[in-house]
PDB file of the backbone (N, CA, C, O) and the ligand in Angstrom, with CONECT records:
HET     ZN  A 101       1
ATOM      1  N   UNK A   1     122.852 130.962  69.881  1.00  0.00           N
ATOM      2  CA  UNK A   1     123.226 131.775  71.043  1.00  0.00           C
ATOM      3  C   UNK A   1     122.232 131.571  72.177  1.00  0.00           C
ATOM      4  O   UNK A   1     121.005 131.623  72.091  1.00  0.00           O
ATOM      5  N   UNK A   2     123.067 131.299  73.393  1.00  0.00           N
ATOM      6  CA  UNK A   2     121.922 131.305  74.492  1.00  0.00           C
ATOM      7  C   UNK A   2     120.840 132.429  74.656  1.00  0.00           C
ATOM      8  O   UNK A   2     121.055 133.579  74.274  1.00  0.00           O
ATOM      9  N   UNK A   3     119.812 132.085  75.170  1.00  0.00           N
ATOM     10  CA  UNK A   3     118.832 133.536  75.909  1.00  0.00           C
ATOM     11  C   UNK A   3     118.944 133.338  77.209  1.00  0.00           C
ATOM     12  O   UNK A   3     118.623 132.330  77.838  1.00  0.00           O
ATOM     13  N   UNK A   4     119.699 134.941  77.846  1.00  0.00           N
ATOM     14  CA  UNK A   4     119.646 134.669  79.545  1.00  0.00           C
ATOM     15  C   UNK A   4     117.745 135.519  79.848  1.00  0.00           C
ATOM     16  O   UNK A   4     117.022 136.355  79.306  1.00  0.00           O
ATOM     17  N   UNK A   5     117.732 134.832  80.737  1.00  0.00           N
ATOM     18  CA  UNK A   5     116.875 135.867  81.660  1.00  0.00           C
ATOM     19  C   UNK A   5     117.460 136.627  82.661  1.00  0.00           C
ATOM     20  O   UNK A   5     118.380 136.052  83.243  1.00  0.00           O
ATOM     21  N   UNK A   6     117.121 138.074  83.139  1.00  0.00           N
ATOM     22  CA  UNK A   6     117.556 138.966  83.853  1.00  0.00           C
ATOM     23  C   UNK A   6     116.513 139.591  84.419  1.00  0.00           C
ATOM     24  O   UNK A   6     115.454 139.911  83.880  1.00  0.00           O
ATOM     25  N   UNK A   7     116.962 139.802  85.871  1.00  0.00           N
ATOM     26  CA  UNK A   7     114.810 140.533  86.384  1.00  0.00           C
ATOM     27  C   UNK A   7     115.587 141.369  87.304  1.00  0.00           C
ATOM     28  O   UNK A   7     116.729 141.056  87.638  1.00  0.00           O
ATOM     29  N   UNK A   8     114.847 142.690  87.826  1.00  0.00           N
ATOM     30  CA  UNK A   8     115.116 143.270  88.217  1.00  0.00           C
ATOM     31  C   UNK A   8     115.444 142.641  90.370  1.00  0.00           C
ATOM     32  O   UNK A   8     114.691 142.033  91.130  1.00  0.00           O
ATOM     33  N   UNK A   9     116.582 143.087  90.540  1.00  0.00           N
ATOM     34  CA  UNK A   9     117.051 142.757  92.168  1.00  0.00           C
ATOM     35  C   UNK A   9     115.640 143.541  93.273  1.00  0.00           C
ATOM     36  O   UNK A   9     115.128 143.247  94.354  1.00  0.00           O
ATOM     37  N   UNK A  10     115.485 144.474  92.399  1.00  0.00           N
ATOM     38  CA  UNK A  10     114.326 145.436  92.938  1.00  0.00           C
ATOM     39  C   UNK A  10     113.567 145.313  92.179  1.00  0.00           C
ATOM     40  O   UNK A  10     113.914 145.760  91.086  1.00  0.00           O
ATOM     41  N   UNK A  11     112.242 144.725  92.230  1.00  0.00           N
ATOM     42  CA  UNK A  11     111.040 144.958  91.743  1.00  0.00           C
ATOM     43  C   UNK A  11     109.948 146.267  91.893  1.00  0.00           C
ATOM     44  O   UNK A  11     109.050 146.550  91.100  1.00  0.00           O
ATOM     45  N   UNK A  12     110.323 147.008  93.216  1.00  0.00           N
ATOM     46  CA  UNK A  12     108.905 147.494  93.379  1.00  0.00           C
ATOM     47  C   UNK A  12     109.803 148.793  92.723  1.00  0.00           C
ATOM     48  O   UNK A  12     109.181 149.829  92.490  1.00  0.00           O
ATOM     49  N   UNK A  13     110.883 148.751  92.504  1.00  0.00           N
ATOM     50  CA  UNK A  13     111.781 150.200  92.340  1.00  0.00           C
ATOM     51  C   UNK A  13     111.977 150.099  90.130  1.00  0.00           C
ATOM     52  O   UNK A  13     112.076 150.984  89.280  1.00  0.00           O
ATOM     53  N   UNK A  14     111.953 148.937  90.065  1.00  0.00           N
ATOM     54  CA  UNK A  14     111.799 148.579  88.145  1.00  0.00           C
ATOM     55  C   UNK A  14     111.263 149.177  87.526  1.00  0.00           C
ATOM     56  O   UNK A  14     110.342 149.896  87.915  1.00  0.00           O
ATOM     57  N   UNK A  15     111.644 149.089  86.379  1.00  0.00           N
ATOM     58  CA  UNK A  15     110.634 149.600  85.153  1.00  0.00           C
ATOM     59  C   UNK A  15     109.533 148.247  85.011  1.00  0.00           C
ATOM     60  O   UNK A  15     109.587 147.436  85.935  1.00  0.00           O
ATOM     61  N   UNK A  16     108.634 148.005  83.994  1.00  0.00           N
ATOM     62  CA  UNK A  16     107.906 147.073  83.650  1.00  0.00           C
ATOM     63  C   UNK A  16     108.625 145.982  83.196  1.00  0.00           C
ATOM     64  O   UNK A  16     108.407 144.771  83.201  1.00  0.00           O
ATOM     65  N   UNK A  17     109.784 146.875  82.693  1.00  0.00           N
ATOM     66  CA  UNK A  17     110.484 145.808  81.748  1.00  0.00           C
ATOM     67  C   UNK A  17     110.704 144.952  82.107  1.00  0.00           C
ATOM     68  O   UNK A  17     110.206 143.875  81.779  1.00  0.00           O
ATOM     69  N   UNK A  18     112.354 145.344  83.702  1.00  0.00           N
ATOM     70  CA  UNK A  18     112.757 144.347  84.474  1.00  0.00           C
ATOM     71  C   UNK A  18     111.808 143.695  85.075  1.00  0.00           C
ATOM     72  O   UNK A  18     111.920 142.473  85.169  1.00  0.00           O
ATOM     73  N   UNK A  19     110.868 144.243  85.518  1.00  0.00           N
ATOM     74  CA  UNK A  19     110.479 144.177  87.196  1.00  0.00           C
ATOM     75  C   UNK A  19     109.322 142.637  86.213  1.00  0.00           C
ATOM     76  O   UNK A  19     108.540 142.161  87.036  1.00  0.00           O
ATOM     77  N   UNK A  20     109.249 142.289  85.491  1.00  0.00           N
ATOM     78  CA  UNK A  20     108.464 141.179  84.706  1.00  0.00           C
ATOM     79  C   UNK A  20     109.808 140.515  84.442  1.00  0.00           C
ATOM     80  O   UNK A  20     109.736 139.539  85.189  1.00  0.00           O
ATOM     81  N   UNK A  21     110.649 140.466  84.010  1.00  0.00           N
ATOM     82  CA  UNK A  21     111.746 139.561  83.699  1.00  0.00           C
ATOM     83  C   UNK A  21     112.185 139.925  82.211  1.00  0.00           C
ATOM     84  O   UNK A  21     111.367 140.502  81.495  1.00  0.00           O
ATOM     85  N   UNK A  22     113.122 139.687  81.850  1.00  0.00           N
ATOM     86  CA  UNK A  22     113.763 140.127  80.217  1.00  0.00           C
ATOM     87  C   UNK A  22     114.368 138.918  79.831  1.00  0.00           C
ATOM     88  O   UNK A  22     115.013 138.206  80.600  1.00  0.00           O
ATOM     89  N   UNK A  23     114.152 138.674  78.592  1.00  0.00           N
ATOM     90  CA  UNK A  23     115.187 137.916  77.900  1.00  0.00           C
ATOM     91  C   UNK A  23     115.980 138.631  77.190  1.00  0.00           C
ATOM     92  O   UNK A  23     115.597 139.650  76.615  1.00  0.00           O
ATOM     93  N   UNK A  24     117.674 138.005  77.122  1.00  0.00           N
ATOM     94  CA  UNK A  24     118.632 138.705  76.079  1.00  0.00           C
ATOM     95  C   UNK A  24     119.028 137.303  75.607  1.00  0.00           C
ATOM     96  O   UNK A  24     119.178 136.161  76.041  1.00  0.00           O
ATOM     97  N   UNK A  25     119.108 137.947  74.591  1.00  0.00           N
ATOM     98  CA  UNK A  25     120.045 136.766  73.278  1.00  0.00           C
ATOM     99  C   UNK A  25     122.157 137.474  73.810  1.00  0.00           C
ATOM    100  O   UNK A  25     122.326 138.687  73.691  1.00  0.00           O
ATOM    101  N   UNK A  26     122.843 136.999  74.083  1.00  0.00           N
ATOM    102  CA  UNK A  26     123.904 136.944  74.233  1.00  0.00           C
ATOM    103  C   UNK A  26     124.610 135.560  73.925  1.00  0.00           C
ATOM    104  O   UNK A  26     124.192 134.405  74.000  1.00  0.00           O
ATOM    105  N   UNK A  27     125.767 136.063  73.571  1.00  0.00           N
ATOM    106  CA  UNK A  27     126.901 135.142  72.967  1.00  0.00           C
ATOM    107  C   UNK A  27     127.658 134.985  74.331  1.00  0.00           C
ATOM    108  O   UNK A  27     127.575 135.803  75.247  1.00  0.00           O
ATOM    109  N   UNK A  28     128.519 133.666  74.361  1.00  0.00           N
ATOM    110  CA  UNK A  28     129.114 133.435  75.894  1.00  0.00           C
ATOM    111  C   UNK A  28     130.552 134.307  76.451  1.00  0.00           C
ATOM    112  O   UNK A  28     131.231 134.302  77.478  1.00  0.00           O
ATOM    113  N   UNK A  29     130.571 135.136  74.959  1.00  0.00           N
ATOM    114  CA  UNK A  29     131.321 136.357  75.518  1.00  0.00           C
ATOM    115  C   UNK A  29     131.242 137.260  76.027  1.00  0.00           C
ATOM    116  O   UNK A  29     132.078 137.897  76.668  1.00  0.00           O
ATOM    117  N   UNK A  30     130.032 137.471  75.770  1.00  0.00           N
ATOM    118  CA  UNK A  30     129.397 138.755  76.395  1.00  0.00           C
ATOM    119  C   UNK A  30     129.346 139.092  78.111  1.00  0.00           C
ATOM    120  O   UNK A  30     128.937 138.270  78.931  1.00  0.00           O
ATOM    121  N   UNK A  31     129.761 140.228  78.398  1.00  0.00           N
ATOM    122  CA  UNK A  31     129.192 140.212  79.902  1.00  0.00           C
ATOM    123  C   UNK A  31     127.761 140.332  80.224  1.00  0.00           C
ATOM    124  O   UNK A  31     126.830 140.739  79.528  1.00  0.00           O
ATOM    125  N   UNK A  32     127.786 139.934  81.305  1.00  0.00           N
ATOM    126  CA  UNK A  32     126.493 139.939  81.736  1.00  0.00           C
ATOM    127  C   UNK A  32     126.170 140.876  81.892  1.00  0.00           C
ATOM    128  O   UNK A  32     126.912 141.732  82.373  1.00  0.00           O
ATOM    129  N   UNK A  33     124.560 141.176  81.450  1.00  0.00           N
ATOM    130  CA  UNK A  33     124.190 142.703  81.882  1.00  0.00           C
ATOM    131  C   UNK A  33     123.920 142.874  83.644  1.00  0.00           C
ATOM    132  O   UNK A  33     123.571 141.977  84.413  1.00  0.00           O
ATOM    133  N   UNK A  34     124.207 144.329  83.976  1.00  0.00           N
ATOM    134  CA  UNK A  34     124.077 144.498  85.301  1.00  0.00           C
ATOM    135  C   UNK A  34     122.382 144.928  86.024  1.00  0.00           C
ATOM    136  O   UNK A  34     121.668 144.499  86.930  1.00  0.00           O
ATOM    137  N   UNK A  35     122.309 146.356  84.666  1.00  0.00           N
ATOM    138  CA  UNK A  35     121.592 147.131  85.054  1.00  0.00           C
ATOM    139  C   UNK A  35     120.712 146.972  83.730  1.00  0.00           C
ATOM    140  O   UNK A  35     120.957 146.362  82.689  1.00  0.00           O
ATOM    141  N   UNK A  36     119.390 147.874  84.199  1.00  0.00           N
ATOM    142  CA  UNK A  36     118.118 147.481  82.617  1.00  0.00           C
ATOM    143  C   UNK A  36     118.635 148.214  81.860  1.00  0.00           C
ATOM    144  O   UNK A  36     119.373 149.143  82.188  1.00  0.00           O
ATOM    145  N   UNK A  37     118.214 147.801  80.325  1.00  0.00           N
ATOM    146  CA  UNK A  37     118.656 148.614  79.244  1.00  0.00           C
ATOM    147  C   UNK A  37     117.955 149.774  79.039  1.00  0.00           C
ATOM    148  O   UNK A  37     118.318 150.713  78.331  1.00  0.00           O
ATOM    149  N   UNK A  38     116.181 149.626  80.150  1.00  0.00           N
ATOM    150  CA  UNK A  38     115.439 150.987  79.817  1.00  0.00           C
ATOM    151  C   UNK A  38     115.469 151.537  81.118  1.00  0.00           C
ATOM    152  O   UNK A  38     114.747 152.524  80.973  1.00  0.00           O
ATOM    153  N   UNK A  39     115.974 151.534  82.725  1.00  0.00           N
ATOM    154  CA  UNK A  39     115.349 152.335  83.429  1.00  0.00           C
ATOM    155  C   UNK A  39     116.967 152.112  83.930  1.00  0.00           C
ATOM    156  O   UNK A  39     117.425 153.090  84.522  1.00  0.00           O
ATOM    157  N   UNK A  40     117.555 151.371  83.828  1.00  0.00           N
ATOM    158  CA  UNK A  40     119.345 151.455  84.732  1.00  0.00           C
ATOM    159  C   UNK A  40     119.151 150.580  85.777  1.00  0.00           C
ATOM    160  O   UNK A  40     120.091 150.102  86.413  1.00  0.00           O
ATOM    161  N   UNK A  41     118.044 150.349  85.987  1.00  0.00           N
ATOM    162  CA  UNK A  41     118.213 149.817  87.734  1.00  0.00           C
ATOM    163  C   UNK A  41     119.210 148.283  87.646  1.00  0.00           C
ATOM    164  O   UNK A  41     119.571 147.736  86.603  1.00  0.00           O
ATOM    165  N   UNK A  42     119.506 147.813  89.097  1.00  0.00           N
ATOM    166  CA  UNK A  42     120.412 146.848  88.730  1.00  0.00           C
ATOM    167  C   UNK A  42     119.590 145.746  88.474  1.00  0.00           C
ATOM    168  O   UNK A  42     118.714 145.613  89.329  1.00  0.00           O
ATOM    169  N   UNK A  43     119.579 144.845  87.509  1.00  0.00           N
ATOM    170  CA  UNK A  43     119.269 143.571  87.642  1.00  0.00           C
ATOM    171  C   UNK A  43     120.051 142.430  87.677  1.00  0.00           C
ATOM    172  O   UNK A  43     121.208 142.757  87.937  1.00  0.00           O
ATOM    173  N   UNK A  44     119.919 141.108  87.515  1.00  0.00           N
ATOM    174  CA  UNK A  44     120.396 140.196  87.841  1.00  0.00           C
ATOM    175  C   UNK A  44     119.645 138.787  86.845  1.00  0.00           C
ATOM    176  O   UNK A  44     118.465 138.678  86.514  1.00  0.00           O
ATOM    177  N   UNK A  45     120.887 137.764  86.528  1.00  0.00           N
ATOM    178  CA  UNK A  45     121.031 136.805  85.935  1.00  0.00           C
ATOM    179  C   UNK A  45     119.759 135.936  86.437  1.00  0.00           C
ATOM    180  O   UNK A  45     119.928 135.521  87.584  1.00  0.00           O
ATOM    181  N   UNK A  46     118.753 135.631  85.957  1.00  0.00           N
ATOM    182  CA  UNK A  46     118.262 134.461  87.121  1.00  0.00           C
ATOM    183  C   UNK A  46     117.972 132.787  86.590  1.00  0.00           C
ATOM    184  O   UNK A  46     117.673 131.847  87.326  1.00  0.00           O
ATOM    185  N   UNK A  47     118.206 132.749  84.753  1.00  0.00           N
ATOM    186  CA  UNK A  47     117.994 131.928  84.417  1.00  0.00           C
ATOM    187  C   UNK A  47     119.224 131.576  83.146  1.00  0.00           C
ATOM    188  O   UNK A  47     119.476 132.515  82.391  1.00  0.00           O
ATOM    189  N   UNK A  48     119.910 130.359  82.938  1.00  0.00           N
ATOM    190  CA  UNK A  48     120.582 130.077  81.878  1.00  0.00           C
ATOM    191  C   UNK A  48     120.046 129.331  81.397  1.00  0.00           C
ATOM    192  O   UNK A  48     119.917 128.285  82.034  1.00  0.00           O
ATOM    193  N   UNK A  49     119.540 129.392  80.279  1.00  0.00           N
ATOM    194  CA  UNK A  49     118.488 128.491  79.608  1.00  0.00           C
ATOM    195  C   UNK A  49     118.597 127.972  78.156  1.00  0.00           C
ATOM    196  O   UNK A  49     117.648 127.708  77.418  1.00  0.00           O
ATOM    197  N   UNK A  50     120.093 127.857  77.829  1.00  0.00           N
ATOM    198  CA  UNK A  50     120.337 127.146  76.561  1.00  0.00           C
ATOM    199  C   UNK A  50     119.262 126.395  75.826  1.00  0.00           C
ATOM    200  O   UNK A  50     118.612 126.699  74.826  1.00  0.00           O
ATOM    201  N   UNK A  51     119.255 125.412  76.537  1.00  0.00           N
ATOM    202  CA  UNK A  51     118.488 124.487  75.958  1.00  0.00           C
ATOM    203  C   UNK A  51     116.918 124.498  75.872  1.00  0.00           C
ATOM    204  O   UNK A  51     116.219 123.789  75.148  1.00  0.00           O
ATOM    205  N   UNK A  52     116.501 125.499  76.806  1.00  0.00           N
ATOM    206  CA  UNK A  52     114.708 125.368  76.926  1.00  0.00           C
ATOM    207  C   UNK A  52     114.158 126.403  75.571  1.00  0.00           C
ATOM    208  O   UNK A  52     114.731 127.346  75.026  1.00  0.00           O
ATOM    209  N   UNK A  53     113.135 125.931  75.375  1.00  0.00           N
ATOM    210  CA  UNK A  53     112.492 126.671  74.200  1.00  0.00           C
ATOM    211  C   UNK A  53     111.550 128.615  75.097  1.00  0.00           C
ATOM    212  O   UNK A  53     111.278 128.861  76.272  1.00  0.00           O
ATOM    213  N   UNK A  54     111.421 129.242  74.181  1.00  0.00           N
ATOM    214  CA  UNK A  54     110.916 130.261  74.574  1.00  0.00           C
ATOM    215  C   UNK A  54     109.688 130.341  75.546  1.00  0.00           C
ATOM    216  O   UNK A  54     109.406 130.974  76.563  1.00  0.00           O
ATOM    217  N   UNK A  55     108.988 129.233  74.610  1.00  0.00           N
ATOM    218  CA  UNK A  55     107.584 129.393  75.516  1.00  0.00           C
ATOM    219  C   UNK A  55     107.781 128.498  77.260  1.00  0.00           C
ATOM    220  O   UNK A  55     107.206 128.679  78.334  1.00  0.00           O
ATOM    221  N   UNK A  56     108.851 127.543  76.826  1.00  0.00           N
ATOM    222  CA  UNK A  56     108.869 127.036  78.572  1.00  0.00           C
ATOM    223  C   UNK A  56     109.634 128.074  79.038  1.00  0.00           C
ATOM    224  O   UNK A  56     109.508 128.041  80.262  1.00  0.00           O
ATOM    225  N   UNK A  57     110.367 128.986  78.728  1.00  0.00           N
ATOM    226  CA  UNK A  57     111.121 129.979  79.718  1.00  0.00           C
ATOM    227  C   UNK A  57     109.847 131.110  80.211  1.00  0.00           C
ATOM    228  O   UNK A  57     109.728 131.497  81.373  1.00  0.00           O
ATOM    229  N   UNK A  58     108.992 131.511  79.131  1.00  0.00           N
ATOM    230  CA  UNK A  58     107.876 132.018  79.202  1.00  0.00           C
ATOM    231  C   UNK A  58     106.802 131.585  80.222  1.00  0.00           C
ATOM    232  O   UNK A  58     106.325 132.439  80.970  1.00  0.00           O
ATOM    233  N   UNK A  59     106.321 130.045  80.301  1.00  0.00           N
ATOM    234  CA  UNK A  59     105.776 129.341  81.260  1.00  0.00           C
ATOM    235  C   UNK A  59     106.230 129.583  82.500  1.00  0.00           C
ATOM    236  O   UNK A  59     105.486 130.209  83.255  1.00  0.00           O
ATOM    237  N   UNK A  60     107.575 129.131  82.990  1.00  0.00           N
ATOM    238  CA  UNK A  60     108.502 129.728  84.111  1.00  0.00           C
ATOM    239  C   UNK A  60     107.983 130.855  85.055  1.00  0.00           C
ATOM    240  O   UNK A  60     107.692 130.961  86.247  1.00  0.00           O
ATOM    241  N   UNK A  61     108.008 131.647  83.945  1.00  0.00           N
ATOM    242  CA  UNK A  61     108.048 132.930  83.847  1.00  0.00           C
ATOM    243  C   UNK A  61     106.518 133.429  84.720  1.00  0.00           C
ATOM    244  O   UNK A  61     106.450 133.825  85.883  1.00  0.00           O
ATOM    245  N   UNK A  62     105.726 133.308  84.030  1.00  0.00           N
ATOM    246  CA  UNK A  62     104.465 133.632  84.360  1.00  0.00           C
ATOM    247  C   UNK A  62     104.128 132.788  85.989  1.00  0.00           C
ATOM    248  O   UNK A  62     103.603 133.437  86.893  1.00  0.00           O
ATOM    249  N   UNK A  63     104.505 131.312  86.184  1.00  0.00           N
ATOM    250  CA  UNK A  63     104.407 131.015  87.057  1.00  0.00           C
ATOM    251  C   UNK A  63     105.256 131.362  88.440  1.00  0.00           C
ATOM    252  O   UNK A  63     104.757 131.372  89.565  1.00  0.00           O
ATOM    253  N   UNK A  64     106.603 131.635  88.130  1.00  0.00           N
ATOM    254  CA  UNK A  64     107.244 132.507  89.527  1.00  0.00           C
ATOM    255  C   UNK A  64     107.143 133.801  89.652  1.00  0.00           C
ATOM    256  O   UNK A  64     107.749 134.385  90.551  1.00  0.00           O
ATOM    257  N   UNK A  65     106.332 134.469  88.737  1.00  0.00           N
ATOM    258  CA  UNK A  65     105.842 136.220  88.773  1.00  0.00           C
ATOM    259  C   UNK A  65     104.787 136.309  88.850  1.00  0.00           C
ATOM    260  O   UNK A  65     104.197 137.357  88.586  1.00  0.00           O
ATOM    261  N   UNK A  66     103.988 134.812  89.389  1.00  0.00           N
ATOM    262  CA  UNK A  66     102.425 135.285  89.986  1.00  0.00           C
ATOM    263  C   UNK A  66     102.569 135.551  90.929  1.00  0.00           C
ATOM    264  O   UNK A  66     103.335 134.964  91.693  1.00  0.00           O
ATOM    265  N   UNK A  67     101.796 136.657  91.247  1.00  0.00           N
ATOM    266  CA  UNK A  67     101.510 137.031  92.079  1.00  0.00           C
ATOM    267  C   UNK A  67     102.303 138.617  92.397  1.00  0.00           C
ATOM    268  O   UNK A  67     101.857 139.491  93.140  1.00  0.00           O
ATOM    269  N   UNK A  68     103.254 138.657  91.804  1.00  0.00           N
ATOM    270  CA  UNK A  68     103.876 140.151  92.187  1.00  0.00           C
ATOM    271  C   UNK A  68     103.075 141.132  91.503  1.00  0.00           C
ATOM    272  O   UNK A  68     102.385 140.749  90.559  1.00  0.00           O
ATOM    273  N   UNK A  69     103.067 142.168  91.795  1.00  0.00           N
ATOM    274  CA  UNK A  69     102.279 143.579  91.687  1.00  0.00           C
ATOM    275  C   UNK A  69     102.622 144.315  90.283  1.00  0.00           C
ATOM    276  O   UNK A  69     101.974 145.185  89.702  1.00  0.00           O
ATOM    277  N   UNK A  70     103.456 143.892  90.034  1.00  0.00           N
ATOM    278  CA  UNK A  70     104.104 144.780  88.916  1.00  0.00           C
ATOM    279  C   UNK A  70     103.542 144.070  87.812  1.00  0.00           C
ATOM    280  O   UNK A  70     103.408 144.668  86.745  1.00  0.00           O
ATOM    281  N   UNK A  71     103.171 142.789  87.930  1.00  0.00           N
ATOM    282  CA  UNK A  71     101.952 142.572  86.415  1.00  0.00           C
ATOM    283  C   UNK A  71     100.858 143.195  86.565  1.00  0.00           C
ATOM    284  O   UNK A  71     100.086 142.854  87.462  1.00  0.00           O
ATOM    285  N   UNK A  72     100.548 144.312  85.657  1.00  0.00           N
ATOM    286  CA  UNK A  72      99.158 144.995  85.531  1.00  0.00           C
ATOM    287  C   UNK A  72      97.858 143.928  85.607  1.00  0.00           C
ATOM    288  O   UNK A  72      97.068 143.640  86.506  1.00  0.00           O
ATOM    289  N   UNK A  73      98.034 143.482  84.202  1.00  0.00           N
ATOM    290  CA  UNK A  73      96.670 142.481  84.331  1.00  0.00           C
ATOM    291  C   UNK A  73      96.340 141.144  84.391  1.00  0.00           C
ATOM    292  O   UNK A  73      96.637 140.326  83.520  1.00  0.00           O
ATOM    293  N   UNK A  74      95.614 140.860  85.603  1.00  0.00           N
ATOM    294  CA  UNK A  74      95.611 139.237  86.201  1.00  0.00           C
ATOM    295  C   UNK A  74      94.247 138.802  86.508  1.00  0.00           C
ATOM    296  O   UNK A  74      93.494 139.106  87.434  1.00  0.00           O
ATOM    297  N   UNK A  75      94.061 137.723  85.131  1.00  0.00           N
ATOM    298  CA  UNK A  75      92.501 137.579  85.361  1.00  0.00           C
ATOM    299  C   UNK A  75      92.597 136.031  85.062  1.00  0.00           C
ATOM    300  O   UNK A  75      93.045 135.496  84.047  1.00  0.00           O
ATOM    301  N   UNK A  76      92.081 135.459  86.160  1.00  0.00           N
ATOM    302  CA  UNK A  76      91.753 134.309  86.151  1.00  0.00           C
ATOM    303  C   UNK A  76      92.932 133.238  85.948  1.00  0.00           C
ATOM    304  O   UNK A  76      92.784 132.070  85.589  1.00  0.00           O
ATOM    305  N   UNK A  77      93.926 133.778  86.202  1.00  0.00           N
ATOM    306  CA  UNK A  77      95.155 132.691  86.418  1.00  0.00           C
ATOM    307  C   UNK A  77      96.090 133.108  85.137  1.00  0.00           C
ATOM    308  O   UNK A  77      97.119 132.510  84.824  1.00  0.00           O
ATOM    309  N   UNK A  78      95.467 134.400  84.358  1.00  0.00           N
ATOM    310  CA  UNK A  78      96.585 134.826  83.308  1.00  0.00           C
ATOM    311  C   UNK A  78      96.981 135.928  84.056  1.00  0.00           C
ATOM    312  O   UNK A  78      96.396 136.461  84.999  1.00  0.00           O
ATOM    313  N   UNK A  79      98.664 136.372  83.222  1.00  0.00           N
ATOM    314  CA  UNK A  79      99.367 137.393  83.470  1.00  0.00           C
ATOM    315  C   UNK A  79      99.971 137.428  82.036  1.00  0.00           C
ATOM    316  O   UNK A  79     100.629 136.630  81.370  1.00  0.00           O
ATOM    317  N   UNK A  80      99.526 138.557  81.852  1.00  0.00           N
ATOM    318  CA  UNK A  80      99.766 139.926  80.727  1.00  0.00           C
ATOM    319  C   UNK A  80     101.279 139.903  80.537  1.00  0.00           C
ATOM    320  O   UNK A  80     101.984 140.520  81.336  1.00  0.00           O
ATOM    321  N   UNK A  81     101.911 139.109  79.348  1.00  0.00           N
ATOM    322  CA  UNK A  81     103.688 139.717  79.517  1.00  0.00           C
ATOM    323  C   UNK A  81     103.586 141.394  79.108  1.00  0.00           C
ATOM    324  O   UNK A  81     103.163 141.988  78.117  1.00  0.00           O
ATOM    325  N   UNK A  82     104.095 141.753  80.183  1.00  0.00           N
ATOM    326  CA  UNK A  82     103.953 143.714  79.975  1.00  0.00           C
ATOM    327  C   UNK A  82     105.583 144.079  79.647  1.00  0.00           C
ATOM    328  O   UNK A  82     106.239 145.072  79.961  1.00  0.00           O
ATOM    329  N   UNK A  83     105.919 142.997  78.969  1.00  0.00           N
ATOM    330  CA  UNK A  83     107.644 143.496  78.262  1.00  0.00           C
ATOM    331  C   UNK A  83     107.862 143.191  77.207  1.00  0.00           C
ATOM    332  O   UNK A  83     108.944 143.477  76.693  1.00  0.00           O
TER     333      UNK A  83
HETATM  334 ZN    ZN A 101     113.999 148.458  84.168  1.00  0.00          ZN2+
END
């Protein structure tokens, strides 16, 4: 089964969860989720990633969410997955 990524449309308004990015395991039946599973807010699809392994979606990850506020701790070029 694919893993989508989903991040919050609103970051500064997210929980930790979204507002860092989520992976879901979904089947290609499934709808897409809209909103977070812990705070409601809306999020959004941002990655289909069949084929990539966890840790490069993870890599991704850390590198297009440097720098936003909503990662607590950032030391020296790491960021804390806080989800
Ligand atoms: Zn949330």
């Amino acid at each position: 089964m694919p893993i989508y990524v989903y991040e919050s449309k609103n970051p500064s308004k997210g929980c930790a969860k979204c507002c860092a990015g989520l992976e879901v395991r979904q089947s290609l039946k499934e709808d897409r989720l809209t909103t977070c599973p812990e705070c409601g807010g809306p999020i959004e699809r941002v990655i289909q990633a069949p084929g990539l392994t966890h840790s490069r979606t993870d890599l991704h990850y850390r590198a297009k969410r440097a720098g936003f506020k909503c990662l607590k701790k950032v030391q020296k070029g790491e960021y804390e997955k806080i989800y």
